[in-house]
Phi, psi and omega in degrees: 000120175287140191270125165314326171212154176234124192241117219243126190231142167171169174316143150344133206021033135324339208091024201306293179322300214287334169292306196312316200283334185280324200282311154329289181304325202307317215250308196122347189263153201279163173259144163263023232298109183285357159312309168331316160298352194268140184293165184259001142321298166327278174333300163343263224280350175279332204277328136341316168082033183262146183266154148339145170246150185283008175288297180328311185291321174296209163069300202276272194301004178279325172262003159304292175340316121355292163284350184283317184312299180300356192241358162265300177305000162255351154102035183251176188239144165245180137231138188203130193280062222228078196317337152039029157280024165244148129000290191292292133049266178297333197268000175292304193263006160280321189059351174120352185274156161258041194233333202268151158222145157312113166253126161273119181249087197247137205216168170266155163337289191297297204324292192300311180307336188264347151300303201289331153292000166272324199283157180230140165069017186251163194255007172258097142333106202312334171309328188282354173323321169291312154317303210287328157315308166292347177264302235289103161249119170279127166359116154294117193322320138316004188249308177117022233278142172267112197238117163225156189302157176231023169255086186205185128292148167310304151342288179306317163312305184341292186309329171296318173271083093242350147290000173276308183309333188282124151354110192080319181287124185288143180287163204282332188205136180338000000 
């Protein structure tokens, strides 16, 4: 069964947006940016160069969460971009559905640290990378998790998450 929404995770310059977005066209289904979603207290205190507190957070993925519902009960597909590095996180916005799938996007630290130094104009601040690391539990095999390298093109993840996504296909990796 193809899930009505993908919620595409990982640390801060993973690529979330930009696979998220590829991922989206790719499938026909709409983009999300879960930044978008965040109060602007939040933005505040990231653009600050303050890490989240998880109090900060609930409020935010409570309105992802939302949107996943709401855009699975109208009978569309999302994607949607969401850093979900916790667990606890995550089950906010999964909830209990088996219509959601975990897309993971996993890279190493230096890999991620040398985008972000590259990046311009995001309100995450390349320091907070260690923090985002330090948080970061990646998908258990029980989350049901889509898990890819992300030292590839952006074509090549693509392709990797919709050959996972596809019926019968062993994920590429543990």
């Amino acid at each position: 069964m193809m899930p009505c929404a993908l919620i595409v995770m990982g640390v801060s310059g993973s690529g979330k947006s930009t696979i998220g977005e590829a991922l989206a066209e790719r499938l026909g289904w709409t983009f999300e940016d879960g930044d978008r979603f965040h109060p602007p207290g939040n933005v505040a205190r990231m653009s600050a160069g303050h890490a989240l507190t998880d109090e900060d957070r609930w409020p935010w993925l409570q309105a992802i969460a939302d949107e996943i519902d709401r855009v699975c009960q109208a009978g569309g597909r999302a994607v949607i971009a969401c850093s979900a590095l916790k667990r606890a996180y995550r089950e906010v916005l999964v909830h209990g559905r088996d219509d959601v799938r975990i897309v993971f996007l996993d890279g190493t630290q230096d890999l991620i640290a040398g985008r972000l130094a590259a990046r311009k104009g995001h309100f995450m601040p390349p320091g907070l990378l260690a923090s985002q690391f330090k948080t970061l539990e990646p998908p258990a095999g029980n989350e049901n998790p889509v898990t890819v390298s992300i030292d590839a093109t952006i074509e090549a993840i693509v392709e990797d998450i919709v050959r996972q996504l596809r019926p019968g296909t062993s994920r590429s990796r543990p």
